[in-house]
mmCIF file of the C-alpha atoms, coordinates in Angstrom:
data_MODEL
# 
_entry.id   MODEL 
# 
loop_
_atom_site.group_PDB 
_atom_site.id 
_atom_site.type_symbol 
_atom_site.label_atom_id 
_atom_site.label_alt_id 
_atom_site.label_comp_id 
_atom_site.label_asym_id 
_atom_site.label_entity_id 
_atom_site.label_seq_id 
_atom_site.pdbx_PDB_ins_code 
_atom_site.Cartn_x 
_atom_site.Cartn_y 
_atom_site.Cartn_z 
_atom_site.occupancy 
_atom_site.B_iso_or_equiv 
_atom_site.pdbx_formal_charge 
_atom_site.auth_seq_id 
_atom_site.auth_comp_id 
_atom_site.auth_asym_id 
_atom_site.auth_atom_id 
_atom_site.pdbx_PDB_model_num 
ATOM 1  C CA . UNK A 1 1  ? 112.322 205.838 205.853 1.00 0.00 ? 1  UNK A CA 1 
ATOM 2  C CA . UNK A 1 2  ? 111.902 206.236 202.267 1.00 0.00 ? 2  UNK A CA 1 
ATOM 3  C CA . UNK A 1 3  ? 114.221 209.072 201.612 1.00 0.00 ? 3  UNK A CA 1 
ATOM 4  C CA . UNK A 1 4  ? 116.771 206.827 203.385 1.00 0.00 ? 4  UNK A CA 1 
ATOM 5  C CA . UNK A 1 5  ? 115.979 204.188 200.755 1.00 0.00 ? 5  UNK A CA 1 
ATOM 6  C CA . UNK A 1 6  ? 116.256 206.176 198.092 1.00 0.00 ? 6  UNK A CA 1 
ATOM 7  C CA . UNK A 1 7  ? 119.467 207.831 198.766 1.00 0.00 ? 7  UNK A CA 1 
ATOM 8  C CA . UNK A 1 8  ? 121.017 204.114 198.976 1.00 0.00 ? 8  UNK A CA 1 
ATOM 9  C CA . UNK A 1 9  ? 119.789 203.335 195.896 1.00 0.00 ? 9  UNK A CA 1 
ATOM 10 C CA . UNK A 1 10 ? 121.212 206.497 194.247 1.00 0.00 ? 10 UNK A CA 1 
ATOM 11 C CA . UNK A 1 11 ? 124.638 205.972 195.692 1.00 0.00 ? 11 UNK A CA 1 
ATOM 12 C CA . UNK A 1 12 ? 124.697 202.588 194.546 1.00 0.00 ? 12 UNK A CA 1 
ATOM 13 C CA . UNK A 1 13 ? 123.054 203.874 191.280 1.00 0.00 ? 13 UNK A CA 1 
ATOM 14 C CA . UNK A 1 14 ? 126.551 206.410 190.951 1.00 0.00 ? 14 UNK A CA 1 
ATOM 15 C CA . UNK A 1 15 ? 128.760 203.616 192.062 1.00 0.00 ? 15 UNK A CA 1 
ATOM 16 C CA . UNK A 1 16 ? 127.232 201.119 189.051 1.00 0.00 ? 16 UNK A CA 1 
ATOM 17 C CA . UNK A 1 17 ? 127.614 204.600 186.787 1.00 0.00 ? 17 UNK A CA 1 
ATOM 18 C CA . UNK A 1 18 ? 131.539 205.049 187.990 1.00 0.00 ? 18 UNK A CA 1 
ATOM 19 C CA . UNK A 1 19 ? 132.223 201.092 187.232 1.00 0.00 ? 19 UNK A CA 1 
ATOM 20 C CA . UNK A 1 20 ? 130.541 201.536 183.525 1.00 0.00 ? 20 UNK A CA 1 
ATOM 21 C CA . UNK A 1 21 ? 132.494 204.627 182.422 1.00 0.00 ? 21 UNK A CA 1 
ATOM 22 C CA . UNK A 1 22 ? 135.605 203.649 180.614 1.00 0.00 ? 22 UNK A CA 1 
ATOM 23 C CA . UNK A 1 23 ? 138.730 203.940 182.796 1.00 0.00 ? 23 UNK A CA 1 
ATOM 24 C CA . UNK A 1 24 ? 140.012 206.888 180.958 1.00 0.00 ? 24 UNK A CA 1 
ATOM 25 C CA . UNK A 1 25 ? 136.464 208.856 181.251 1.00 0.00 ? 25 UNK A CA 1 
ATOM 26 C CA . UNK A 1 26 ? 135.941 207.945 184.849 1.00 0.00 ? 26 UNK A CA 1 
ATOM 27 C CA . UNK A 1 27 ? 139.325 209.231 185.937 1.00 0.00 ? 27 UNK A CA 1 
ATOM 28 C CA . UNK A 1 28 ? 138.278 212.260 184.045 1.00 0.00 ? 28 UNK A CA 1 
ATOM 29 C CA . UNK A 1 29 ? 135.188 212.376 186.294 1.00 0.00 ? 29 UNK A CA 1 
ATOM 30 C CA . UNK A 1 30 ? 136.631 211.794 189.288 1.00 0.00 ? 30 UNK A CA 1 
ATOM 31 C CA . UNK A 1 31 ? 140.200 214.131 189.331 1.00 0.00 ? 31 UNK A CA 1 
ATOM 32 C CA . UNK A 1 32 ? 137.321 217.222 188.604 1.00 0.00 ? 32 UNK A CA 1 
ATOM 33 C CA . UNK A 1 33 ? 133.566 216.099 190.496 1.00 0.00 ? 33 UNK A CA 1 
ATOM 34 C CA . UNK A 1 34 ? 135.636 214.272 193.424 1.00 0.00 ? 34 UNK A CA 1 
ATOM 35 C CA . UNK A 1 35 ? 139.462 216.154 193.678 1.00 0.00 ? 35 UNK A CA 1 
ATOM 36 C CA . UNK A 1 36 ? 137.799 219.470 192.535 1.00 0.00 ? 36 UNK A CA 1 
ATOM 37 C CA . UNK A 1 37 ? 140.039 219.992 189.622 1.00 0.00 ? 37 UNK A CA 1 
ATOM 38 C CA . UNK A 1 38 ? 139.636 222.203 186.720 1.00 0.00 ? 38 UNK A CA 1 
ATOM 39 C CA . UNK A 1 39 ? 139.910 220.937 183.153 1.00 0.00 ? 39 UNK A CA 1 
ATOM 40 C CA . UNK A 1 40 ? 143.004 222.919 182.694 1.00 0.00 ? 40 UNK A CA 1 
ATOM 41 C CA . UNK A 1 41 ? 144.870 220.798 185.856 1.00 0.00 ? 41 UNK A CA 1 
ATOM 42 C CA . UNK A 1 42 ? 142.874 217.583 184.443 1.00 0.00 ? 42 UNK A CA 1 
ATOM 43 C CA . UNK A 1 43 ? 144.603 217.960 180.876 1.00 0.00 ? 43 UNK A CA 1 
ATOM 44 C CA . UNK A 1 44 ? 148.203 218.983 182.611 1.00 0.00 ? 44 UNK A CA 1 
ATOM 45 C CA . UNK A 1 45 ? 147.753 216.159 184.900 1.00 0.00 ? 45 UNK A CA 1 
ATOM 46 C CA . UNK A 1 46 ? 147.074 213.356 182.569 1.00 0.00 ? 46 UNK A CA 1 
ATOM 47 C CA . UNK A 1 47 ? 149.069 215.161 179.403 1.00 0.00 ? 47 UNK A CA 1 
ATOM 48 C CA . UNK A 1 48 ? 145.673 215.347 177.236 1.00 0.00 ? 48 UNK A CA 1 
ATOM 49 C CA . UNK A 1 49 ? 144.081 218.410 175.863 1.00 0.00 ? 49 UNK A CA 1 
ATOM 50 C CA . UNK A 1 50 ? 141.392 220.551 177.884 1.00 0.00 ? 50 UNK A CA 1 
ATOM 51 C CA . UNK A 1 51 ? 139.400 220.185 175.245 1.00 0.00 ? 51 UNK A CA 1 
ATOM 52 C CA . UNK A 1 52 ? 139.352 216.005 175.726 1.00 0.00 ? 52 UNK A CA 1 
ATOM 53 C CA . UNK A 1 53 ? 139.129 216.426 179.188 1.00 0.00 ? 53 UNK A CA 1 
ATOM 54 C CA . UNK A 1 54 ? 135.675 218.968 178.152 1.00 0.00 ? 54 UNK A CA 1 
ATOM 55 C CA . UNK A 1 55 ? 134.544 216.355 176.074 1.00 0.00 ? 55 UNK A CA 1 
ATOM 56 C CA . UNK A 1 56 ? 134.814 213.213 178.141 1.00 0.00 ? 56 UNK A CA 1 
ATOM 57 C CA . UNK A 1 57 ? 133.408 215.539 181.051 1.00 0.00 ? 57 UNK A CA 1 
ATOM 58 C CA . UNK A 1 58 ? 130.193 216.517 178.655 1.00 0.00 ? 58 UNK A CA 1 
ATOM 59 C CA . UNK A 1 59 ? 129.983 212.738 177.763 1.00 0.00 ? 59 UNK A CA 1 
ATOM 60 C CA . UNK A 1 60 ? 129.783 211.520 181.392 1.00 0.00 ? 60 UNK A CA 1 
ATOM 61 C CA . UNK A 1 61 ? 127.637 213.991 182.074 1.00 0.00 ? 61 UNK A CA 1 
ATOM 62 C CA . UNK A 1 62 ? 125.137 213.323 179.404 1.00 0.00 ? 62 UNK A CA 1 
ATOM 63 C CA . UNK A 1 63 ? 125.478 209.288 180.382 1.00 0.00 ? 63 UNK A CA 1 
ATOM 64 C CA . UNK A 1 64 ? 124.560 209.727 184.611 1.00 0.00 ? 64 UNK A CA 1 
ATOM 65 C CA . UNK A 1 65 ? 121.976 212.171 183.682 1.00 0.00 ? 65 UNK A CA 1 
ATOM 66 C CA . UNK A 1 66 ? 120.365 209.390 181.365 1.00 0.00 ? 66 UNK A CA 1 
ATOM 67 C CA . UNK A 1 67 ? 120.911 207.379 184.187 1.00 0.00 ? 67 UNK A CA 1 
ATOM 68 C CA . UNK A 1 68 ? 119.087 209.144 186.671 1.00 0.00 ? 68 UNK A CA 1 
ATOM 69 C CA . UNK A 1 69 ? 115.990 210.146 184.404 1.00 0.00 ? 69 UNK A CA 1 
ATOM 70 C CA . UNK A 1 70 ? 115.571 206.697 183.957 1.00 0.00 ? 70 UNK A CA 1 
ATOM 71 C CA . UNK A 1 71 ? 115.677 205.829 188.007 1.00 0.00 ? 71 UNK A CA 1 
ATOM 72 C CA . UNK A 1 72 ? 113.587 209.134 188.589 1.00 0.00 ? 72 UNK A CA 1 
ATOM 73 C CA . UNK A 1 73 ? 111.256 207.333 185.984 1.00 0.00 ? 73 UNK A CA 1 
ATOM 74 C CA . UNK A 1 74 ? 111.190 204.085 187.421 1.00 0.00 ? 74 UNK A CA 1 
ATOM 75 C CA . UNK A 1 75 ? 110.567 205.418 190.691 1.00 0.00 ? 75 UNK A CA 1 
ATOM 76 C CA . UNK A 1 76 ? 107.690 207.657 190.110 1.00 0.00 ? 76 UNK A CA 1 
ATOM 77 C CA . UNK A 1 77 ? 105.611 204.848 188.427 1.00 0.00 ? 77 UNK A CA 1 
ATOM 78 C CA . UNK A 1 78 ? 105.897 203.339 191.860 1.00 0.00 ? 78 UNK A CA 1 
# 
């Protein structure tokens, strides 16, 4: 029952980080975690470099995995 509880609370944790990334970022995040795309088809796609598409990929990154250590904290001092 738990783990059930806790994997709501990290999709809705992912859906609050989607909503907070800035609409340019998040598309970034989506086209390559969700579609599967590669930077290279990200930057053709959206007519931005590969290495802005790297960047605002690392950023994202850095920001849900900030995210979840906090959660992961949170939770174990349950």
């Amino acid at each position: 029952a738990d783990g059930k509880i806790i994997e709501n609370e990290l999709q809705v944790l992912f859906e609050k980080f989607l909503l907070l990334l800035p609409e340019s970022r998040r598309k970034i995040f989506v086209m390559h975690y969700l579609e599967e795309l590669s930077s290279r088809e990200i930057s053709d796609k959206l007519g931005i470099s590969q290495k802005t598409v790297q960047n605002q990929m690392k950023t994202a990154e850095n920001q849900l995995r900030n995210m979840l250590a906090r959660f992961l904290s949170t939770l174990l001092t349950l």
